[in-house]
Structure formats: structure tokens, C-alpha cells
C-alpha positions as CSV (number, residue, x, y, z in Angstrom):
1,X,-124.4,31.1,4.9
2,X,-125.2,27.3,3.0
3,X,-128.2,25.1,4.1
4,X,-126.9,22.1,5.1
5,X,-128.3,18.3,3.6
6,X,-131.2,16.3,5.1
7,X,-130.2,13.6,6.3
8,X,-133.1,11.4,6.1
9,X,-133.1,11.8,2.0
10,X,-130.0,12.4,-0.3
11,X,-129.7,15.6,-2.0
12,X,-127.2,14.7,-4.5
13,X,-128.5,14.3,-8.1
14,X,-128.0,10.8,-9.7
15,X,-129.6,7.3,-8.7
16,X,-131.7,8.2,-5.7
17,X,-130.8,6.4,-2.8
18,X,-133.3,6.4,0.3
19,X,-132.3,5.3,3.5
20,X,-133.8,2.1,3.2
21,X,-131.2,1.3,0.1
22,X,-128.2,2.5,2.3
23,X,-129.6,0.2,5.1
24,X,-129.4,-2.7,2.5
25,X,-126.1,-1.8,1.6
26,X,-125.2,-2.0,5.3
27,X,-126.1,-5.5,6.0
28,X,-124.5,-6.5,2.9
29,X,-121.1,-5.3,4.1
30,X,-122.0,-6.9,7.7
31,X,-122.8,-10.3,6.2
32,X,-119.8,-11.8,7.0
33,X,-119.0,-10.5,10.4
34,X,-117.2,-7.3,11.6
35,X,-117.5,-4.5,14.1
36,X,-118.6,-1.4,12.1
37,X,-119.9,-0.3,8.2
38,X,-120.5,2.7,7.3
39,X,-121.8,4.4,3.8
40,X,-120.0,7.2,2.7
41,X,-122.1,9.5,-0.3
42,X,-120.5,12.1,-2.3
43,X,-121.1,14.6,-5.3
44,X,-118.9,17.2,-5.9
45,X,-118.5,19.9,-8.7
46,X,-114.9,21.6,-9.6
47,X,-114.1,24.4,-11.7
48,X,-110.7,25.6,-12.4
49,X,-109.1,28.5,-14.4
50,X,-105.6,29.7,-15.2
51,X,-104.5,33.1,-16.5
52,X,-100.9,33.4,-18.5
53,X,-99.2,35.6,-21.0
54,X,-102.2,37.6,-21.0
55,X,-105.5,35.1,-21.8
56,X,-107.1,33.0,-20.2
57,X,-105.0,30.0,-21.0
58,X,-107.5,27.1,-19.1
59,X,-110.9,26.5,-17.8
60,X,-112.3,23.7,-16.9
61,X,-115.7,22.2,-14.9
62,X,-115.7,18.4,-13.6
63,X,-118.3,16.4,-11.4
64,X,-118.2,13.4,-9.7
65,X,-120.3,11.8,-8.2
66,X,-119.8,8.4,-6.0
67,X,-120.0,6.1,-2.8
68,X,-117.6,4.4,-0.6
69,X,-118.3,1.2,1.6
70,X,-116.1,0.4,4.8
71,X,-116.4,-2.5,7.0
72,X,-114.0,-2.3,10.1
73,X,-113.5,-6.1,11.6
74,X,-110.7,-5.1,14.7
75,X,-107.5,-3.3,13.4
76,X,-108.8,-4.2,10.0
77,X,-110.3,-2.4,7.2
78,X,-112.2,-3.6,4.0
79,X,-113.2,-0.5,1.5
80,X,-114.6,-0.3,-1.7
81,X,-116.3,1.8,-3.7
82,X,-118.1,3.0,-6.9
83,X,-119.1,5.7,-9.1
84,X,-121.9,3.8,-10.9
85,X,-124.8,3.7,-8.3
86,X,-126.9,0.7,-10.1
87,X,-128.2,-1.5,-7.8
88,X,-125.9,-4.5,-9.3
89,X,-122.2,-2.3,-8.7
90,X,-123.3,-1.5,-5.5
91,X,-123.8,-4.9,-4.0
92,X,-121.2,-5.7,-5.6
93,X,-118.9,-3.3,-3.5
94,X,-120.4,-3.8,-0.1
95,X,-119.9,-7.4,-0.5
96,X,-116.0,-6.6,-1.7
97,X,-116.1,-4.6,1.9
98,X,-117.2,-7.3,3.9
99,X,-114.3,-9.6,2.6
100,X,-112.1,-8.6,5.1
101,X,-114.4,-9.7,8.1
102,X,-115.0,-13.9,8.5
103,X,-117.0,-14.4,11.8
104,X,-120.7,-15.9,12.3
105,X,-121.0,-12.5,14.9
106,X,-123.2,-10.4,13.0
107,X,-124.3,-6.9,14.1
108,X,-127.3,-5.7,14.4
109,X,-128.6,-2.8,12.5
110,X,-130.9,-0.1,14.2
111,X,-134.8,0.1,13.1
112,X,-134.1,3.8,12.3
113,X,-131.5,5.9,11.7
114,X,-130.8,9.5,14.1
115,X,-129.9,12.3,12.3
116,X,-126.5,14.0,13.3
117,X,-127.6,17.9,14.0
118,X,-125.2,20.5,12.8
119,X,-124.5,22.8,15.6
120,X,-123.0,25.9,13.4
121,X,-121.8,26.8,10.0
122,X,-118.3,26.7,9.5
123,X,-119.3,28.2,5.6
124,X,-119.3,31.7,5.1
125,X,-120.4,32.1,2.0
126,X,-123.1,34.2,0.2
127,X,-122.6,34.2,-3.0
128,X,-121.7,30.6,-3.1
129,X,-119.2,30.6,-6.4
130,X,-121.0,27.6,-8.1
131,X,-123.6,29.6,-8.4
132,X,-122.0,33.0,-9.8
133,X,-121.1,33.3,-13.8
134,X,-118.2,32.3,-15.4
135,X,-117.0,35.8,-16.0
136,X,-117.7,37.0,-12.3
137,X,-114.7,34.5,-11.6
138,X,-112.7,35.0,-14.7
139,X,-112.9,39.2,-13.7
140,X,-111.4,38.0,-10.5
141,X,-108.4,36.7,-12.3
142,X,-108.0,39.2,-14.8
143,X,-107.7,41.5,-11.7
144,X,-104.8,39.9,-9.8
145,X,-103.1,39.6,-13.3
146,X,-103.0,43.4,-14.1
147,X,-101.9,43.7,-10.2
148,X,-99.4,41.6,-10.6
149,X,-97.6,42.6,-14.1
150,X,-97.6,46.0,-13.1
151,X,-96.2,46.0,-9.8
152,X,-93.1,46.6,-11.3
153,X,-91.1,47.2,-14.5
154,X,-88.8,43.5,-13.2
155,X,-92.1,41.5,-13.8
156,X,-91.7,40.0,-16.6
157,X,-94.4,36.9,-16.3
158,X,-97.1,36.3,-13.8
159,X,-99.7,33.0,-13.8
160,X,-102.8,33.1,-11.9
161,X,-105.4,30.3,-10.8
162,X,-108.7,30.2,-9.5
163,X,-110.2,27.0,-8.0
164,X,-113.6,26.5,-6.8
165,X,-115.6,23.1,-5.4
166,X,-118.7,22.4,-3.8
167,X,-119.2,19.2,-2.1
168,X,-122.0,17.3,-1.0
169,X,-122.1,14.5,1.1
170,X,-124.4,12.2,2.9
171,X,-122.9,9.5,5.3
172,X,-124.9,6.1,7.1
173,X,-123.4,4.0,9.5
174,X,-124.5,0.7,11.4
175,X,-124.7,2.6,14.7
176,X,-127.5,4.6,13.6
177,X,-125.8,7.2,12.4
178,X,-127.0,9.3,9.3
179,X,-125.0,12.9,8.6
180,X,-125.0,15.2,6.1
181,X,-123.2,18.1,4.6
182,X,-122.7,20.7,2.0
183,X,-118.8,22.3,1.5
184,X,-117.8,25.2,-0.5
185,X,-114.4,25.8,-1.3
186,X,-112.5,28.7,-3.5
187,X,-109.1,29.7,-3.6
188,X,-107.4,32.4,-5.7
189,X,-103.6,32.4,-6.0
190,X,-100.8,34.5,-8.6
191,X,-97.4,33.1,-8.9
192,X,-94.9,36.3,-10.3
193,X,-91.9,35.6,-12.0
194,X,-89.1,39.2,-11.6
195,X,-85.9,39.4,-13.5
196,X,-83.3,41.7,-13.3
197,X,-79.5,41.5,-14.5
198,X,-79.7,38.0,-15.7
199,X,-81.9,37.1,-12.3
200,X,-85.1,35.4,-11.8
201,X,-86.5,34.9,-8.6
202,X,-90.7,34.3,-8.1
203,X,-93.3,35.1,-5.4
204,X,-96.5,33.3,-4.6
205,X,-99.9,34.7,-3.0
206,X,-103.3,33.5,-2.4
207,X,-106.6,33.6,-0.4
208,X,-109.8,31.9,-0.2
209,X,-111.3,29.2,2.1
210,X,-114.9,27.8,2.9
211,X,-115.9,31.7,2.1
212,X,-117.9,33.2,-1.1
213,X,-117.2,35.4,-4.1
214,X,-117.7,38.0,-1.5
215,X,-114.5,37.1,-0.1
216,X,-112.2,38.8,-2.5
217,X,-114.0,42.0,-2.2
218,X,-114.3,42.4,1.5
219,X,-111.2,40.4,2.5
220,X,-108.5,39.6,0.4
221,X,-109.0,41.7,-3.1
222,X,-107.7,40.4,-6.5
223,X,-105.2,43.3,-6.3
224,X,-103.5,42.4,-3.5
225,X,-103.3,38.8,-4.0
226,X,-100.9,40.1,-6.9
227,X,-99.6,42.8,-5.4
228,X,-98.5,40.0,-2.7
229,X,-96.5,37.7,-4.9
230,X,-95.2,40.6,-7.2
231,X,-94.0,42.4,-3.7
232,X,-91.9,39.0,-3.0
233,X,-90.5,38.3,-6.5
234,X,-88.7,41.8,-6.4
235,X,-87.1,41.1,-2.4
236,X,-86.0,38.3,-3.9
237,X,-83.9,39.8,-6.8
238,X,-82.0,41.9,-3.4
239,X,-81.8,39.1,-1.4
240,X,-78.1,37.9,-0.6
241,X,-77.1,34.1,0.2
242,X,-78.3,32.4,3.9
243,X,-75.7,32.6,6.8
244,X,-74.7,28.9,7.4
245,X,-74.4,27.1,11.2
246,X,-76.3,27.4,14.3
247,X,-78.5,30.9,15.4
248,X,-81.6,32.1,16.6
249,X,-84.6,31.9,14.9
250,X,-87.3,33.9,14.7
251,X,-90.7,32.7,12.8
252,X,-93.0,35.4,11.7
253,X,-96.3,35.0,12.5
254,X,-99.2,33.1,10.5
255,X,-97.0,31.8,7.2
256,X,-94.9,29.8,9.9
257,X,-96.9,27.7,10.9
258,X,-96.7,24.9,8.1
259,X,-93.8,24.1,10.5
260,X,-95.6,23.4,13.4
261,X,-98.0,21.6,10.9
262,X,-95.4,19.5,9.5
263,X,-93.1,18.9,12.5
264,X,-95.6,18.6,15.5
265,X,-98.9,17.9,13.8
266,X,-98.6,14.8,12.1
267,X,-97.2,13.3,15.0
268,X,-99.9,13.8,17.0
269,X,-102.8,12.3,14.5
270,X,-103.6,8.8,16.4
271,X,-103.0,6.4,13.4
272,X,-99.4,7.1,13.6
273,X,-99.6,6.8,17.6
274,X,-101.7,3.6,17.9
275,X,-99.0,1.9,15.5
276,X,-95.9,3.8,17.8
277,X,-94.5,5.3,14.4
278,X,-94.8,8.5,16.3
279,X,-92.0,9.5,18.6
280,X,-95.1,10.7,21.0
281,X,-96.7,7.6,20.9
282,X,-96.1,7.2,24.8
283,X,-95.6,10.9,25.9
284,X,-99.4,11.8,26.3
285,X,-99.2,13.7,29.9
286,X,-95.6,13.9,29.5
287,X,-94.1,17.5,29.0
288,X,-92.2,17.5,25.6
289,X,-91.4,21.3,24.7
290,X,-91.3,24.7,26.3
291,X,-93.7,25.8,28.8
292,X,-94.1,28.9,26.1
293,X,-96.1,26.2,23.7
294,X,-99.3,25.3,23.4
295,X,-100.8,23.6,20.2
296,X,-104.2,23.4,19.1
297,X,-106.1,21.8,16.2
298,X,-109.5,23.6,15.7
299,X,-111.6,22.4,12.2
300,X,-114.5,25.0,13.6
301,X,-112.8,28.2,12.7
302,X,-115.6,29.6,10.4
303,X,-114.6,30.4,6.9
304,X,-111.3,29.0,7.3
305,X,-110.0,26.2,4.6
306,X,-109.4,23.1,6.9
307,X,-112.6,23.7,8.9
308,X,-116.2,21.7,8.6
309,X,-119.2,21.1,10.5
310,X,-118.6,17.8,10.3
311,X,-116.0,15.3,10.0
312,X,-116.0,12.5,7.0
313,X,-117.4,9.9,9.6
314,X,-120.8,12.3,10.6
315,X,-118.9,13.3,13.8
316,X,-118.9,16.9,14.7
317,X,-115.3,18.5,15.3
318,X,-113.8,19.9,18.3
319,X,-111.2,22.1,19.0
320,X,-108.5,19.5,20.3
321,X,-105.7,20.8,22.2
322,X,-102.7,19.0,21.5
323,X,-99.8,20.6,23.5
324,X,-100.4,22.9,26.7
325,X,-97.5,24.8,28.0
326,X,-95.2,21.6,26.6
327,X,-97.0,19.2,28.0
328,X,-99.3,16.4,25.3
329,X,-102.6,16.3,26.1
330,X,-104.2,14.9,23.3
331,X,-103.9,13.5,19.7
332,X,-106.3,13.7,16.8
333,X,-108.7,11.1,16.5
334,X,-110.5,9.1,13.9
335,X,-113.5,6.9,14.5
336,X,-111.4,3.6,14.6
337,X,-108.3,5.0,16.3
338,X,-110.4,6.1,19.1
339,X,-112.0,3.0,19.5
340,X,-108.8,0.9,19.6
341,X,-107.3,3.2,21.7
342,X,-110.3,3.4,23.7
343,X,-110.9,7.0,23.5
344,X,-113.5,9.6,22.2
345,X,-113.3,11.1,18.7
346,X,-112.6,14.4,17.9
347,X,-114.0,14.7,14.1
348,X,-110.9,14.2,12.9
349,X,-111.6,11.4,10.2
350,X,-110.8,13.2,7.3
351,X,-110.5,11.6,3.2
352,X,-110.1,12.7,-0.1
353,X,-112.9,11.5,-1.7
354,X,-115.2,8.6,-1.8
355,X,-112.8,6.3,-3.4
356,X,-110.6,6.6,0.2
357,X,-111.5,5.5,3.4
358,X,-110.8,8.1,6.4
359,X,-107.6,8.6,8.4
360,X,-106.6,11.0,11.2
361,X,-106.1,14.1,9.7
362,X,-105.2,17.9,10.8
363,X,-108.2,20.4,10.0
364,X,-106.3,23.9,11.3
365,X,-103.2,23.9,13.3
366,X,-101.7,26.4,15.1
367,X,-99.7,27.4,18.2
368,X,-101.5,29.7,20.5
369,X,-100.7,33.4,21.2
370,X,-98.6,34.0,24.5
371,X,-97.3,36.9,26.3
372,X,-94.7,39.0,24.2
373,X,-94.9,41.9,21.7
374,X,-93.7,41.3,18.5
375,X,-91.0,43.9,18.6
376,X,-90.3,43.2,22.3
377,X,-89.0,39.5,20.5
378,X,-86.9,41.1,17.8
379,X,-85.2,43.4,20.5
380,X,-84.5,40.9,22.3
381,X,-81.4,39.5,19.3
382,X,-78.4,41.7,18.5
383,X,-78.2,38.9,15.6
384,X,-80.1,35.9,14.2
385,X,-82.4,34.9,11.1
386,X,-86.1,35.9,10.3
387,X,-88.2,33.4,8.8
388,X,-90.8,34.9,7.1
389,X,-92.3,32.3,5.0
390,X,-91.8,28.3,4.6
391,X,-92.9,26.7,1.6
392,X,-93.0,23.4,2.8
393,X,-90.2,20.4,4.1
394,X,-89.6,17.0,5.0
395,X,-89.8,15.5,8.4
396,X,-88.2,12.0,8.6
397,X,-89.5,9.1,10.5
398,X,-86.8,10.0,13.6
399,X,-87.9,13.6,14.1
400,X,-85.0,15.0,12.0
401,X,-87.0,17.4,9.3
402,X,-85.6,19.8,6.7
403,X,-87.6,23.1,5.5
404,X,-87.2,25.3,2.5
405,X,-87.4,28.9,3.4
406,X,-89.1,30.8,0.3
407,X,-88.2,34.4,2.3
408,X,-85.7,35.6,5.1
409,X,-84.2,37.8,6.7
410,X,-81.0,39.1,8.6
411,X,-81.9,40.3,11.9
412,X,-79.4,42.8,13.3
413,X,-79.4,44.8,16.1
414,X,-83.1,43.6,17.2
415,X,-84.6,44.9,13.9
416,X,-84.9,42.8,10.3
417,X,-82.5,43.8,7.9
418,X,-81.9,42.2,4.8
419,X,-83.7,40.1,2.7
420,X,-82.1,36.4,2.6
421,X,-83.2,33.5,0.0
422,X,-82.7,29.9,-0.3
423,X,-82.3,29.1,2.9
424,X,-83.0,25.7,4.9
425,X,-84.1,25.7,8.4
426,X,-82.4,21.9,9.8
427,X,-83.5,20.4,13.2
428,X,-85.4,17.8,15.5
429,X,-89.1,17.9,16.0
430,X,-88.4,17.4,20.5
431,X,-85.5,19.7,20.0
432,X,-87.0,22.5,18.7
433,X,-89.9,22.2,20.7
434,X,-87.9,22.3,23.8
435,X,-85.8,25.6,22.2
436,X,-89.1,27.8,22.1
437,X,-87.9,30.6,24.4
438,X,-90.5,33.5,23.4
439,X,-94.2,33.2,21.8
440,X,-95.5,36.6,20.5
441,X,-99.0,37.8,21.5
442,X,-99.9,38.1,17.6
443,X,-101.4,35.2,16.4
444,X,-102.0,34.6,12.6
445,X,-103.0,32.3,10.0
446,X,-101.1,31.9,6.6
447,X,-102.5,32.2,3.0
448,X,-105.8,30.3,3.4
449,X,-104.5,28.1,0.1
450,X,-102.7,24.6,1.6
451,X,-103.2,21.2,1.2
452,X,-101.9,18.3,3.1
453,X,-100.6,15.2,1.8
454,X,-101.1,11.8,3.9
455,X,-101.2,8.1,2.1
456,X,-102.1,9.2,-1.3
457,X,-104.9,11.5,0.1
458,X,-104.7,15.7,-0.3
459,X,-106.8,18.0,2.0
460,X,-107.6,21.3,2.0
461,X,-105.8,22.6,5.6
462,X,-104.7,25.6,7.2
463,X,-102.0,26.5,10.0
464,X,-101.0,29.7,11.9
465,X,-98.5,30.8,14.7
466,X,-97.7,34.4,16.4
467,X,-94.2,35.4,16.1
468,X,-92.5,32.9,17.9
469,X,-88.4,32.7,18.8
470,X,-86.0,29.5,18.7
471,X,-82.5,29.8,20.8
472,X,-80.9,28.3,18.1
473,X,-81.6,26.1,14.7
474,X,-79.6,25.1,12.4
475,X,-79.5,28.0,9.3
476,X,-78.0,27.0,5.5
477,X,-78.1,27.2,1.9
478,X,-79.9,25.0,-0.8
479,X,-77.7,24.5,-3.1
């Protein structure tokens, strides 16, 4: 478990800033007009190492340490920001900010900031990894390494990385509003390269979240993080080619979800439908898919990689369901999309860093368990293809999207059968949602390792899905 900041008084080393300061900074980036500022406060250590050919080929430690300014004046945004807290570069910023605002309307700025209370930790961490030795970590390495390279006599290379960040942030607005948080993050992963006959194929694995060192001993070990990605490499070297043209499809559960994530997810986040670049802009109440699907978006799973207590704004997240039994209920919200659009937020503001002001983003995604056994799904196919992980697509502005499958299989006669690589999954976003004939009772998360890509900005997220089957997708080959 991690103490959260006080709000009332930074934590973060460098220049201190009290509240006063940030107030100053406030009416600076006001003094030309606009609706909303707010101060956004960040320091953050990183260490990274990286295992290959048997050293330790990398490490290295950063720290950053900064503040953002962002003045909302309608549909418009002025941001600016600075890692040099002087007094002079910060004025300097806020009144860069406040450029995009030109009215005589000024607003006015509460005597005293409220403090946003934290209702639970998402962190699960008690032996927070910033504070641990070097060689705890680099043992954790050396471990999925070993695993790895001697999974098999056809592993012939294996890399493995180990990240690790903690984050501190403080955040002021001109409603009040004064928030802060403390993030850990770690994430362990082995890439294994198998040849055989002239073949090379590799596997990937990996674990972590907002957890601690602890993690890897009582969760997800070292050994079969490498085990993982060795086990893949070599299904690989026996996999045949993909079946080409239109089948059923069956998703296995947890790793499948980047699908839903990528497909569904990103249409629902409220920037894209206040601007109707979403084809769901106007289908909120409407039913879109299968009454077998229903999507949820929860950034208060504890432990989890795309979870926190609170969002990037100071507003606490909330399990958001998206998509009940096919029908949208609801998109993910950021402060200013829910004020143009005139609803509530959900603590979905999300950004980078302090040098990028927040957008809508996705914290954990996932479709909901339903009714069906695993194995009652698989029975239910004389013949079709098993997807068992993604490792990632493209989803074009239409709905059309195209995704890579890293691992297959045949299914025949309701059971999986061989292993199948390369393989594309092609379709429609609406389509497949409306093809969802069966959703497995076996809900799962994949490797707690992804990030998401949006405008130049990368978060940590995570998705999940049970076993879920498709009437029929298009199935080929990359070639």
C-alpha cells in the first residue's frame, strides 16, 4: 500500500511551490479571459534494464520533474509548460496559456482551495521498487533469462527488460480544486527468439502493473514470464500457414481484448464523439452489437496497469459502462468534453506527462463475462479459427480495422488443433459487434504490460475479454 500526496503542500523535491504560488500562477493564465486553468505538477523517476546474450547489456535511471498550465476558453485550449520552476519561466508559461483566451470576463478564483479525498488505493505495492536495490531487480531479470534459454534446446536468443516508474503529482485548478497522487509502476517482459531447420519464430511475455517487487514472487514469477515467451517461440516453429476467407472466430479470453480496446474503445472516448469522428457519435441509447455484449471501462481495478485513484484533472474514476447487452450507454469523459457536451466526468482525462495537456483516454477495458462455458463455445464449431493472442492492429477512420494475430489455432471438431501463425483477423468495428453470438463466463485480463497510443501521448493501459465467439470474420495471411 503507498500514502498518497497532501494536497495542501507539494511533495515533490525541487523549487517548492505552496498553494499560494500555484494560485498566482492561476490568475496569470486567467488574465486574459477564459473559462477554466488548471496547474498540473509532476516528478517522476524511471529505471530501466535490459538483459541480452547473457549480461546485462543496459541500465538506466532518469527524473523529471515539471509543470503544465492549461487555460480552456470554449472549445479551445492554450497549454504550456516547463521544467524549470523559477519564478520568471513560470509566469512566463501561464501567460503563454492564457493567449488563447481574449475576453474582459475574468473568473474568479476561490479564497481556498478543497482538497480532493482519495476514496481507495488502486496501488498494491509493498515493496515499492524505487525503493528496493539495484540487484533485487537485476536478480529478477537474470531469472526470467535462465527460464527462458533453457526452455528448450531451439532457443537460441532471448532479451529481457525490466521497467520501473514512480510518479508524483500535484494538480490546482480555478474551481477550487487541489488533488494529489503518488503512482507506482513496474513491468517485467522476455522476448524468445527459437530456431529450428533454418526457422525463426519469437514469443513475448510479461507482467507487472501498479503492484510491488512482491509481485513477481506471489503472482507472476520471473520463471514463468520466460517460460511464457519460450513456450510460444517453439508453437510457432509447428505452426502451419492461416486458412484464408470468411469463418468463425473464436477469441481466447484475456489476451483478446486489445481488440475490443482498439475497435470499440477508442470510439467511445468523448473527444472523438463531440467532433462526430466517431461512427457512435449519435448512437448513445441506440443498440449497436449483440445483446451477448456488454463493455466496461473500469481505471479502479486495484493493482492493475491502467488503473488510478485519480484521473490527471483531480477527478476520481468510475467504472463507466460503455455497451450493455449492445446497447451505448456511455462514452469516456474528460473534464472539457463533459462540459461541452454537458455531461459528468468519469476520470477519464488521462496525459503523458506534464508537457501534454489531457484527453479522453481508456484506463482498463474489457467486455463482461456472460453465460457460456468455455468448452461449451468450442463444442459448439465443427470448424473455425482460435485466436489466442493479438499483438496489436489498425482501425481506420470508417470502422474497417486490420489485426495481427501473434498465435492461432485450427479449431476442428469443437476442440483446438493446430497451431497457426501469421494470420490477420479483417473486419468492421458495427459488424463484428453485431456477429458476437456467444460470450464465455471466463473473464480475463491480458499481460498487464500495454500502452496506448493517442495524439503523440502513450499510457500505460490494460484490456481483458472471456472467451468470446464471432459467426464469421474475415481470416488471412500476412504476407
Amino acid at each position: 500500500m503507498i500514502t498518497r500526496t497532501r494536497p495542501a503542500r507539494t511533495e515533490l523535491p525541487g523549487r517548492p511551490l505552496s498553494t499560494a504560488d500555484l494560485k498566482q500562477l492561476l490568475s496569470l493564465a486567467l488574465s486574459r479571459g477564459g473559462d477554466f486553468a488548471d496547474v498540473f505538477l509532476e516528478y517522476r523517476t524511471s529505471l530501466s534494464i535490459l538483459m541480452e546474450e547473457d549480461i546485462i547489456k543496459e541500465s538506466s535511471e532518469s527524473v523529471s520533474l515539471g509543470l503544465g498550465i492549461r487555460v480552456i476558453s470554449k472549445d479551445r485550449t492554450g497549454y504550456a509548460y516547463s521544467n524549470d520552476l523559477s519564478e520568471e519561466k513560470l509566469k512566463s508559461a501561464a501567460l503563454s496559456a492564457a493567449a488563447v483566451a481574449n475576453s474582459p470576463a475574468r473568473v474568479s478564483l476561490p479564497s481556498r482551495f478543497r482538497p480532493q479525498p482519495i476514496s481507495g488505493q488502486v496501488a498494491r505495492a509493498r515493496l515499492i521498487a524505487t525503493w528496493r536495490p539495484l540487484r533485487e531487480k537485476m536478480v529478477l531479470v537474470e531469472r526470467a533469462y535462465r527460464s527462458a534459454l533453457n526452455y528448450a534446446p531451439v532457443i537460441k536468443k532471448v532479451q529481457v527488460a525490466y521497467g520501473e516508474s514512480l510518479q508524483k503529482v500535484w494538480m490546482v485548478n480555478s474551481e477550487g480544486l487541489s488533488a494529489g497522487d503518488t503512482r507506482p509502476m513496474v513491468k517485467l517482459v522476455a522476448m524468445a527468439l527459437a530456431e529450428k531447420n533454418g526457422r525463426r519464430e519469437s514469443g513475448f511475455a510479461g507482467g507487472g502493473g501498479r503492484v510491488g517487487l512482491e509481485y513477481f514472487a506471489r503472482e507472476l514469477t520471473p520463471e514463468t514470464i520466460g517460460q511464457e515467451a519460450a513456450r510460444e517461440a517453439c508453437l510457432l516453429l509447428e505452426a502451419v500457414e492461416p486458412p484464408a476467407g470468411e469463418m468463425p472466430v473464436v477469441l481466447a479470453p484475456g489476451h483478446s481484448g486489445v481488440l475490443i480496446h482498439e475497435a470499440v474503445g477508442h470510439l467511445l472516448e468523448a473527444d472523438f464523439v463531440r467532433k462526430k469522428t466517431s461512427i457512435l457519435w449519435n448512437k448513445l441509447g441506440k443498440k449497436v452489437g449483440s445483446e451477448q455484449l456488454t463493455i466496461y471501462d473500469d481505471p479502479t481495478i486495484p493493482g492493475f496497469r491502467g488503473s488510478y485513484n485519480l484521473d490527471d484533472e483531480g477527478h476520481p474514476p468510475q467504472k463507466t459502462l460503455l455497451v450493455e447487452k449492445g446497447v451505448v450507454r456511455g462514452f469516456l469523459q474528460d473534464g472539457l468534453s463533459a462540459r461541452l457536451m454537458k455531461h459528468q466526468p468519469t476520470g477519464h482525462g488521462r496525459r503523458q506527462d506534464f508537457s501534454n495537456w489531457p484527453l479522453p483516454r481508456m484506463g482498463n477495458t474489457y467486455i463482461d463475462r456472460g453465460e457460456y462455458a468455455p468448452q461449451e463455445i468450442l463444442r459448439s464449431l465443427k470448424k473455425g479459427f482460435y485466436v489466442s493472442r493479438l499483438s496489436g492492429g489498425q482501425v481506420e477512420d470508417s470502422g474497417q480495422f486490420t489485426f495481427s494475430v501473434t498465435l492461432g489455432f485450427m479449431i476442428e471438431n469443437g476442440r483446438i488443433g493446430r497451431p497457426v501463425k501469421q494470420a490477420t483477423l479483417i473486419g468492421t468495428n458495427l459488424d463484428i459487434l453485431q456477429k458476437v453470438e456467444m460470450v464465455g463466463s471466463d473473464l480475463e485480463f491480458g499481460w498487464q504490460t500495454g500502452t496506448c497510443s493517442k495524439e503523440g501521448q502513450d499510457v500505460p493501459v490494460s484490456d481483458g475479454c472471456p472467451t468470446i465467439k464471432i459467426a464469421r470474420m474475415t481470416v488471412g495471411g500476412i504476407r
